[in-house]
N, CA, C and O atoms as CSV, one atom per row, in Angstrom:
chain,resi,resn,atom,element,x,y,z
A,1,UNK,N,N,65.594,192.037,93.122
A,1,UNK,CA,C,65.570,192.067,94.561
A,1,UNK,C,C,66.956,192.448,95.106
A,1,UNK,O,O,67.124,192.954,96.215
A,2,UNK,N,N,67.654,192.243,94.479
A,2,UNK,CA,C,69.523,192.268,94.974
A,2,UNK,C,C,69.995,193.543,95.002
A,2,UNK,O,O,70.594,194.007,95.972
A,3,UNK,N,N,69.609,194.538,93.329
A,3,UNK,CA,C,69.947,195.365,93.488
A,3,UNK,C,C,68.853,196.369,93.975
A,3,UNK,O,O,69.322,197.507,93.997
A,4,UNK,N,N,67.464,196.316,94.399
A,4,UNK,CA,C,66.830,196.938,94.925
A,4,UNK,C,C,67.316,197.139,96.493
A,4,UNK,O,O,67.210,198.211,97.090
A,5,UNK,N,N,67.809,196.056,96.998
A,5,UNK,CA,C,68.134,195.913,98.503
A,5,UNK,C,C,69.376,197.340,98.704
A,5,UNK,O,O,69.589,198.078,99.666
A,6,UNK,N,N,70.073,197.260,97.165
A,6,UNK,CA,C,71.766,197.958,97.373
A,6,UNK,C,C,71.156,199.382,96.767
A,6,UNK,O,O,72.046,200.048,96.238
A,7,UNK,N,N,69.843,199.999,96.723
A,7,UNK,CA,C,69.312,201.400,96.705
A,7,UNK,C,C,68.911,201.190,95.461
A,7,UNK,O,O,67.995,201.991,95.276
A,8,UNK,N,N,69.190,200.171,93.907
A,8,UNK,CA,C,68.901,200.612,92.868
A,8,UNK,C,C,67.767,200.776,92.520
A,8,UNK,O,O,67.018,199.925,93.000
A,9,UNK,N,N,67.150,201.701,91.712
A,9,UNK,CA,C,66.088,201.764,91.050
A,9,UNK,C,C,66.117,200.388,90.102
A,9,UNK,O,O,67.084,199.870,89.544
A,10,UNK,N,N,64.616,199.951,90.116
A,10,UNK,CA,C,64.755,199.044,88.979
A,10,UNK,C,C,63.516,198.846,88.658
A,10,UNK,O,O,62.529,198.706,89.380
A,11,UNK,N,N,63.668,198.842,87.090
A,11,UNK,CA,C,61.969,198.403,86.675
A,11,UNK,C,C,62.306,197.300,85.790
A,11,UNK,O,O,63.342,197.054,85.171
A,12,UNK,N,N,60.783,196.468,85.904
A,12,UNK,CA,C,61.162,195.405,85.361
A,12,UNK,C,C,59.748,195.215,83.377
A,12,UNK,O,O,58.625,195.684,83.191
A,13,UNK,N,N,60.495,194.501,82.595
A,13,UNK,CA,C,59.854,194.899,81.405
A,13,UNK,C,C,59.008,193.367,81.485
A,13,UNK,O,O,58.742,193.174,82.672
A,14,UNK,N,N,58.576,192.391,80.750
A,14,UNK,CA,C,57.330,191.281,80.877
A,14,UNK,C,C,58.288,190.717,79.291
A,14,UNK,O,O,58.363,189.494,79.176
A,15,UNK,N,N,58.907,191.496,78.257
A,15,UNK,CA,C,58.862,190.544,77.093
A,15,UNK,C,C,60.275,191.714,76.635
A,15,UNK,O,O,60.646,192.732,77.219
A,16,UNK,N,N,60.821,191.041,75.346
A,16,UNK,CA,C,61.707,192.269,74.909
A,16,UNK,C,C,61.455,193.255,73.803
A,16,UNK,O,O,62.190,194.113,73.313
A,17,UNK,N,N,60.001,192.838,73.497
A,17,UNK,CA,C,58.778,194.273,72.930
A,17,UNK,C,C,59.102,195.119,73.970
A,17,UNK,O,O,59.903,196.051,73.889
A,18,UNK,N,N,58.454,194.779,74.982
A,18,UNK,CA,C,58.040,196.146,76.168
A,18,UNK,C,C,59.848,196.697,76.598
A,18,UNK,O,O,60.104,197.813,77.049
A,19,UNK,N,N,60.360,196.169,76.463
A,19,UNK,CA,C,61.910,196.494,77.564
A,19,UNK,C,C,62.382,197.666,76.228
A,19,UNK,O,O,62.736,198.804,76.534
A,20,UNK,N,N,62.324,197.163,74.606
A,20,UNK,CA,C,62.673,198.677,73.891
A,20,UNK,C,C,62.401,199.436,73.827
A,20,UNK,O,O,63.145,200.394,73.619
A,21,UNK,N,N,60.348,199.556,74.050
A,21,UNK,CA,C,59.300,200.633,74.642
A,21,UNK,C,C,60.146,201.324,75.139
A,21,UNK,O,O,60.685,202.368,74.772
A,22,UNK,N,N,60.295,200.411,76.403
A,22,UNK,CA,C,60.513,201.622,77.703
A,22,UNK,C,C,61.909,202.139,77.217
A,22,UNK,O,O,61.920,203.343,77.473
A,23,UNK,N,N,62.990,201.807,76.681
A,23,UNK,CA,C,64.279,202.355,76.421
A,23,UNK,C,C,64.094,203.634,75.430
A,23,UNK,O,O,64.904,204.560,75.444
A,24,UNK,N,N,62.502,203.598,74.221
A,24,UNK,CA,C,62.599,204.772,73.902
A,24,UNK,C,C,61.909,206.036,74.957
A,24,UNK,O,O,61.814,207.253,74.798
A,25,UNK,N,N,61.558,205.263,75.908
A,25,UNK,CA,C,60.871,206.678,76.877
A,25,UNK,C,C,61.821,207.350,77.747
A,25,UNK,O,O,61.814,208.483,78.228
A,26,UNK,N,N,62.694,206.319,77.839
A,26,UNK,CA,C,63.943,206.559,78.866
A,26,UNK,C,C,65.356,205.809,78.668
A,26,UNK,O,O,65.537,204.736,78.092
A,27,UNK,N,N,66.345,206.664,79.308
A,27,UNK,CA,C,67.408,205.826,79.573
A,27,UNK,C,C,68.292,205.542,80.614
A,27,UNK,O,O,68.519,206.339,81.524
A,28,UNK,N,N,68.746,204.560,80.527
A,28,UNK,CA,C,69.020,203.398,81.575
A,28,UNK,C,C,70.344,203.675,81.706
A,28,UNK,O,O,71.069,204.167,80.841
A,29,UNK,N,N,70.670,203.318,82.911
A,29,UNK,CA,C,72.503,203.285,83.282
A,29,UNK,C,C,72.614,201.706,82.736
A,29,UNK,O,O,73.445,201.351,81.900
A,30,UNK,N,N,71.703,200.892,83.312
A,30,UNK,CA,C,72.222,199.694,83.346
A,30,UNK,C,C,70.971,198.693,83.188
A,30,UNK,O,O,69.915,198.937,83.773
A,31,UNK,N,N,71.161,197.356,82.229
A,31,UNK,CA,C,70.112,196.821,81.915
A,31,UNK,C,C,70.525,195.270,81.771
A,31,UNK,O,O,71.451,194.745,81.153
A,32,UNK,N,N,69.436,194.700,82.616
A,32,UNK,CA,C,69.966,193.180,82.639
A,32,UNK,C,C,68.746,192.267,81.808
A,32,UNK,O,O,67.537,192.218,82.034
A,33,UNK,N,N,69.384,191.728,80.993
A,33,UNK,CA,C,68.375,190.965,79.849
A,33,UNK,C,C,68.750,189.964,79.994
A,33,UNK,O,O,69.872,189.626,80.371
A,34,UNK,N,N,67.705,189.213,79.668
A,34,UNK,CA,C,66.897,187.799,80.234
A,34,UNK,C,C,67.677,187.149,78.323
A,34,UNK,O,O,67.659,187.625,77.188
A,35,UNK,N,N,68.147,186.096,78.853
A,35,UNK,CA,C,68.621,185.762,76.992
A,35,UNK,C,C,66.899,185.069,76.517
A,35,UNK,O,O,66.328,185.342,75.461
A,36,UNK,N,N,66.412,184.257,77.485
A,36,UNK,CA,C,64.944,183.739,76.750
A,36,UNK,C,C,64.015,184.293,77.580
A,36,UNK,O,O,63.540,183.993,78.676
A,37,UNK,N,N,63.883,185.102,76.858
A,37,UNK,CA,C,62.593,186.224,76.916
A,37,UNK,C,C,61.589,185.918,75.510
A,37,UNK,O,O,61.724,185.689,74.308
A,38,UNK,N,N,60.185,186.128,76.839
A,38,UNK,CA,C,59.152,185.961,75.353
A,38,UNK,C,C,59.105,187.320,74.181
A,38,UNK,O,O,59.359,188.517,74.314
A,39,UNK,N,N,58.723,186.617,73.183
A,39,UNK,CA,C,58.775,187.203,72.034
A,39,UNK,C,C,59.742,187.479,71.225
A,39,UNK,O,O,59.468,187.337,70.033
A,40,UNK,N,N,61.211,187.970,71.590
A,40,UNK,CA,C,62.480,188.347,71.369
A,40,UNK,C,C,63.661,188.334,71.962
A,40,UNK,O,O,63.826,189.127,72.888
A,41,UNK,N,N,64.441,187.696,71.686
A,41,UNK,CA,C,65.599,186.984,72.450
A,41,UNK,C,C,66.579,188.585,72.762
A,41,UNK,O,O,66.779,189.577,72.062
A,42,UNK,N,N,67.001,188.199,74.126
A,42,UNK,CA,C,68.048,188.979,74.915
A,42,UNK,C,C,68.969,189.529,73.984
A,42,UNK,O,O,69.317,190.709,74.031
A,43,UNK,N,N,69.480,188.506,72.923
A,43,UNK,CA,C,70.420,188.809,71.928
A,43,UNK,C,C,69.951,189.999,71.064
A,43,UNK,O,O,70.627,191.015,70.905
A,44,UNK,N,N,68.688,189.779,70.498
A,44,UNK,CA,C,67.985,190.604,69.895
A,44,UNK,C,C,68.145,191.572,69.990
A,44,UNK,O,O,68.677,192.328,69.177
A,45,UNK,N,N,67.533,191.904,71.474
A,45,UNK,CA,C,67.068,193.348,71.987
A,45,UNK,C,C,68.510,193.848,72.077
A,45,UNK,O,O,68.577,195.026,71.727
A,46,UNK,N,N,69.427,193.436,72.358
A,46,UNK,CA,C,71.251,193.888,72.485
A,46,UNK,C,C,71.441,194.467,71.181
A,46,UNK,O,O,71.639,195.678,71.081
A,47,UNK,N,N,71.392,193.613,70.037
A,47,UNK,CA,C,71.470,194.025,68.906
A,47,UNK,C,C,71.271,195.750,68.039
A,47,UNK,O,O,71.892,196.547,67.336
A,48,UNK,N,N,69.344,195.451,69.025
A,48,UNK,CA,C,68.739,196.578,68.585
A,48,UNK,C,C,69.418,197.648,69.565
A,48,UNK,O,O,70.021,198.479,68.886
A,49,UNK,N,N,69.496,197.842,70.623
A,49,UNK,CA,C,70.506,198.809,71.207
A,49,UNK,C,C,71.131,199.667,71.248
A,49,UNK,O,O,71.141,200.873,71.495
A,50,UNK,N,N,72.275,198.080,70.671
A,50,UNK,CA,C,73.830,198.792,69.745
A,50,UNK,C,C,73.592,199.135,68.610
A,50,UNK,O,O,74.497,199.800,68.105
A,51,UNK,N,N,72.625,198.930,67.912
A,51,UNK,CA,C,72.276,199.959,66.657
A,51,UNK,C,C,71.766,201.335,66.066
A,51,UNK,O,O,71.624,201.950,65.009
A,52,UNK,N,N,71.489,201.464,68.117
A,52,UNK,CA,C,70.672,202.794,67.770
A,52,UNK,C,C,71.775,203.620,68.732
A,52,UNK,O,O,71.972,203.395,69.926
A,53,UNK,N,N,72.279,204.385,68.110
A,53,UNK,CA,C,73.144,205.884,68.799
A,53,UNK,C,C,72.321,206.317,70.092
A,53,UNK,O,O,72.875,206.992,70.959
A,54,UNK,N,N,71.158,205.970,70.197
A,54,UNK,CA,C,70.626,207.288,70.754
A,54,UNK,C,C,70.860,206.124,72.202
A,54,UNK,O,O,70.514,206.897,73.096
A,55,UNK,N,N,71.146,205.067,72.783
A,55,UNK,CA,C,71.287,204.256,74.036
A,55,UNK,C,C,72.301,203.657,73.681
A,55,UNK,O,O,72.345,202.430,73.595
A,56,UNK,N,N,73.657,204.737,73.316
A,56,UNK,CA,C,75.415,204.643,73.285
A,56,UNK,C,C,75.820,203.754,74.060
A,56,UNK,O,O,76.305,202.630,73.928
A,57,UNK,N,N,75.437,204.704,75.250
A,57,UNK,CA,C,76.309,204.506,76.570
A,57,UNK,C,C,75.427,203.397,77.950
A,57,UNK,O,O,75.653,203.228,79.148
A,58,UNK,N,N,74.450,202.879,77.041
A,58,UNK,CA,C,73.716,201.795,77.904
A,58,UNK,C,C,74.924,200.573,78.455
A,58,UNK,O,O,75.943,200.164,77.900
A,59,UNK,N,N,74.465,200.319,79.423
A,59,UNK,CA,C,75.629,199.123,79.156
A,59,UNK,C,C,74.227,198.354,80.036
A,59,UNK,O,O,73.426,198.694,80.908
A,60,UNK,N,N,74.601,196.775,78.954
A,60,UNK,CA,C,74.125,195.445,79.416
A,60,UNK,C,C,74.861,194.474,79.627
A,60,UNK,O,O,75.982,194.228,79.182
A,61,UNK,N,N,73.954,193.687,80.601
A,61,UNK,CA,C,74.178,192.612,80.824
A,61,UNK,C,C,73.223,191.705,80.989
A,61,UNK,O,O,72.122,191.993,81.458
A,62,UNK,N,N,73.636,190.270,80.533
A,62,UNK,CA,C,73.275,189.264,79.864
A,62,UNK,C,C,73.406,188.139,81.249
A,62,UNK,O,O,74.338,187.754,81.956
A,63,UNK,N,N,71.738,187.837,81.170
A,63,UNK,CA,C,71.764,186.949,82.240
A,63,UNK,C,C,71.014,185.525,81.764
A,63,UNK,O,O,69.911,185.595,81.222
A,64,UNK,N,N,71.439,184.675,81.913
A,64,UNK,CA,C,71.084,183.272,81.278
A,64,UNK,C,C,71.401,181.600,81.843
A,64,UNK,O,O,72.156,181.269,82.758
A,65,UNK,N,N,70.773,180.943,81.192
A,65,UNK,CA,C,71.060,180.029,82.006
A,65,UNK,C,C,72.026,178.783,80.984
A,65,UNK,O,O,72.293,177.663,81.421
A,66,UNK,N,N,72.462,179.304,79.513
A,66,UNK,CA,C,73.136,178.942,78.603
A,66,UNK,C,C,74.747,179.132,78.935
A,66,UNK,O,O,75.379,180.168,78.730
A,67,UNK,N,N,75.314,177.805,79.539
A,67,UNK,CA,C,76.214,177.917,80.435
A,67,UNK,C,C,77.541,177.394,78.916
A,67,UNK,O,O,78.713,177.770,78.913
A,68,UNK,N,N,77.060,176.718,78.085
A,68,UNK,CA,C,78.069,176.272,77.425
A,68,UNK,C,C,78.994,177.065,76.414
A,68,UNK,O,O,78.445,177.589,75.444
A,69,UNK,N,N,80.299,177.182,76.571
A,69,UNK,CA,C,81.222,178.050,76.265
A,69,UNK,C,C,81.028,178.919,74.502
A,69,UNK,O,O,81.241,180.058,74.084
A,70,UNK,N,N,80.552,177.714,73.935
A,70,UNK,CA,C,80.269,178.465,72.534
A,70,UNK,C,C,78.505,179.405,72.875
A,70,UNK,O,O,78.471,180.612,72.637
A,71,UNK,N,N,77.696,178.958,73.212
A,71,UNK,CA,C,76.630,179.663,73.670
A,71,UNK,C,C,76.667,181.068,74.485
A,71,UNK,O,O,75.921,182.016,74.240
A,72,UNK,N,N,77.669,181.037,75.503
A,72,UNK,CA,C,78.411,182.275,76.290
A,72,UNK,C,C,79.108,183.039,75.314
A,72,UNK,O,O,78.666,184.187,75.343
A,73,UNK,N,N,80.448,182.840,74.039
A,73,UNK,CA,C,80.494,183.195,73.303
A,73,UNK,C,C,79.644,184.270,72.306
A,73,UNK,O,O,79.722,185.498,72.260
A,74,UNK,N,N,78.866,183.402,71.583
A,74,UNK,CA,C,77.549,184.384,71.129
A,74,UNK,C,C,77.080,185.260,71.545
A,74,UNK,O,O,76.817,186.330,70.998
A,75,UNK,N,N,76.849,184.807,72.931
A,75,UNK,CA,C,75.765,186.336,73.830
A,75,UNK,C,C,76.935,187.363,74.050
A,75,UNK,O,O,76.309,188.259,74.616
A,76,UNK,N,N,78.023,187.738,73.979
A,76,UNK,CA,C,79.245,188.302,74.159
A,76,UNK,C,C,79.221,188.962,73.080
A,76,UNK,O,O,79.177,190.182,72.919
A,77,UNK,N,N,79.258,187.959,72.184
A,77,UNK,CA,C,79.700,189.146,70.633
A,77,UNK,C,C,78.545,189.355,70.158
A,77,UNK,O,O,78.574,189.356,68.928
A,78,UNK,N,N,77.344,189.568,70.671
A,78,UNK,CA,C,76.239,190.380,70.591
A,78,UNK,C,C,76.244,191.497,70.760
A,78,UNK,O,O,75.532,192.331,70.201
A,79,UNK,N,N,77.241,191.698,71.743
A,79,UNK,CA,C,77.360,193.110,72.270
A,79,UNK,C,C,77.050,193.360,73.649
A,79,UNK,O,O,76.937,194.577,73.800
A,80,UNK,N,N,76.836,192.641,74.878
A,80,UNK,CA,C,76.941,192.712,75.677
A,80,UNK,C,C,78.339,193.100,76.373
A,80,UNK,O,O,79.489,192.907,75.979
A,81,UNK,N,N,77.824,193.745,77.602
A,81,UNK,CA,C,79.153,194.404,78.294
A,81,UNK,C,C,79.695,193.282,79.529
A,81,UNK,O,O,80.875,193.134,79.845
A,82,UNK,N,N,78.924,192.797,79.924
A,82,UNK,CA,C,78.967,191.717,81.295
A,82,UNK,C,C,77.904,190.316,80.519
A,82,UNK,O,O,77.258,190.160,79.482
A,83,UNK,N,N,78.215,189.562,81.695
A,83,UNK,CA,C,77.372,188.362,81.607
A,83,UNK,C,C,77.284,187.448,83.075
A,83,UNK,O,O,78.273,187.055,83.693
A,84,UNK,N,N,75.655,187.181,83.524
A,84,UNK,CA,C,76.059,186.428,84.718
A,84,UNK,C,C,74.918,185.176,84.411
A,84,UNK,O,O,73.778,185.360,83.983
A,85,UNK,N,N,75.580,183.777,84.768
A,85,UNK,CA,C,74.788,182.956,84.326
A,85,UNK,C,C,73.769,182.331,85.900
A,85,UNK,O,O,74.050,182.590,87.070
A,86,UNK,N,N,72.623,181.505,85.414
A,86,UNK,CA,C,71.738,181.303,86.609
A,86,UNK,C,C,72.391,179.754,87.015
A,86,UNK,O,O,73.159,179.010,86.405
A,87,UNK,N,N,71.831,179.665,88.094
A,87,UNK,CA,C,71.381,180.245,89.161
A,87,UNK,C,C,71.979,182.107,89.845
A,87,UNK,O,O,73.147,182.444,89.649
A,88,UNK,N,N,71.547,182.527,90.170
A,88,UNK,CA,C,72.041,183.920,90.382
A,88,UNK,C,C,72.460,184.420,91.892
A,88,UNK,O,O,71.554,184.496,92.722
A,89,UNK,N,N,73.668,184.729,92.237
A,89,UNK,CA,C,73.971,185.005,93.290
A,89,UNK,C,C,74.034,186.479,93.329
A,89,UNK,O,O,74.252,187.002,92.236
A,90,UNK,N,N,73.857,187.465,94.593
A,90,UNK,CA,C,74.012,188.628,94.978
A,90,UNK,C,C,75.323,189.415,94.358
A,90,UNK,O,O,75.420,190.394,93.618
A,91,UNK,N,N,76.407,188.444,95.067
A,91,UNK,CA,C,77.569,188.926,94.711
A,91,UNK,C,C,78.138,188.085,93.125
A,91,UNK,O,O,79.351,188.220,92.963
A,92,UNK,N,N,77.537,187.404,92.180
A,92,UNK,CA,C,77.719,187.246,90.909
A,92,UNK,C,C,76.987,188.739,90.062
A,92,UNK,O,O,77.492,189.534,89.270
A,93,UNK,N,N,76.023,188.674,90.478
A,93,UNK,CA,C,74.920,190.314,89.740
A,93,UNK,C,C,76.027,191.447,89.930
A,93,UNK,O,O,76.526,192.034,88.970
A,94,UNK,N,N,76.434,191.752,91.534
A,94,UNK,CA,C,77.365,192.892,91.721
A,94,UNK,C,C,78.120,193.378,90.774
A,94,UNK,O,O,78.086,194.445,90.161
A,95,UNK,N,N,79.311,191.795,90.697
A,95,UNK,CA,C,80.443,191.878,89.444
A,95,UNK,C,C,80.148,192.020,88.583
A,95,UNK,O,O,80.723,192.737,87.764
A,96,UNK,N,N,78.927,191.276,88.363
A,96,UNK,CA,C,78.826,191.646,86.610
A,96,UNK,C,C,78.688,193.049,85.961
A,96,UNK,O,O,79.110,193.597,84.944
A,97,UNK,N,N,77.484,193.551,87.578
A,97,UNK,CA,C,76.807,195.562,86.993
A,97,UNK,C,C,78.437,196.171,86.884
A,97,UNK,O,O,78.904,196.863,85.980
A,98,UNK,N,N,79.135,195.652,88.153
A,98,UNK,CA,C,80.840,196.768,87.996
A,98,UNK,C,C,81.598,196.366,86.713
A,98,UNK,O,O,82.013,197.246,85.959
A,99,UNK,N,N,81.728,195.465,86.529
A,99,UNK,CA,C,82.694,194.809,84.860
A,99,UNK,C,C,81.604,195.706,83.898
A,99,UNK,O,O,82.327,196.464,83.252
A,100,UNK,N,N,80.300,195.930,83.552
A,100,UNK,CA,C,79.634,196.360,82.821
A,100,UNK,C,C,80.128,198.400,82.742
A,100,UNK,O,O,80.602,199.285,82.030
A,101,UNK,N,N,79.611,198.120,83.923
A,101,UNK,CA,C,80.532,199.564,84.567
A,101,UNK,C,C,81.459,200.122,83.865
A,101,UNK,O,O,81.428,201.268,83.417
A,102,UNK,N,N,82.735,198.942,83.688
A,102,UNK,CA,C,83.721,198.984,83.178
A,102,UNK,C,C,84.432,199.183,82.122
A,102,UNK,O,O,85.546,199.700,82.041
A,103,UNK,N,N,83.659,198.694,81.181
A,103,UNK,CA,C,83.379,198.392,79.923
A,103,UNK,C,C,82.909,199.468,78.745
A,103,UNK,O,O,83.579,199.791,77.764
A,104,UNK,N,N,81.602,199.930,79.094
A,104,UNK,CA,C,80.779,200.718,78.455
A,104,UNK,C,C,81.178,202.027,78.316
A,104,UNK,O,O,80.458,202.832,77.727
C-alpha cells in the first residue's frame, strides 16, 4: 500500500514457491520478502536468488518481525541488501527500498 501510494508497481506473490515463479518470468528492481512465508522461508528464497546470475542485480529486502540482534544478523548474511522490521512504517519501507538502492 505505501509504495503503491509513491507510483510503485507492485505485485504481490501468496508463498516463496510462487515469488521464484514469478522472478523466472520477470525481473524485479526491488523485492520485499516476508522472512515467514508459507512453504519457504524469506531466507531461502534470498539464497536461491543470490545463486542464480540471472537476478544479479535484484536487490532485497527483508521484512520481519524477528527483532533480536543475532536473528537480524542471519537474515543479513543471507544476502539481503536492506532490512525493515514489523510493525511497518511508510517512512521505515522508504529507507530501507533507498539503503537497498544503495547497496545492490
Amino acid at each position: 500500500m505505501f509504495l503503491k501510494k509513491q507510483g510503485w508497481l507492485v505485485e504481490q506473490a501468496e508463498s516463496g514457491f510462487q515469488a521464484l515463479e514469478m522472478f523466472q518470468r520477470a525481473l524485479y528492481d526491488c523485492v520485499l520478502l516476508d522472512i515467514s512465508m508459507p512453504d519457504m522461508s524469506g531466507i531461502e528464497v534470498c539464497r536461491q536468488v543470490r545463486a542464480d546470475s540471472r537476478m544479479r542485480g535484484m536487490r532485497l529486502v527483508a521484512y520481519t518481525a524477528h527483532a533480536m540482534a543475532d536473528e537480524q544478523d542471519e537474515i543479513m548474511q543471507s544476502g539481503f541488501d536492506a532490512m525493515v522490521t514489523k510493525p511497518l512504517t511508510a517512512e521505515r519501507l522508504f529507507e530501507a527500498v533507498s539503503l537497498a538502492g544503495r547497496t545492490a
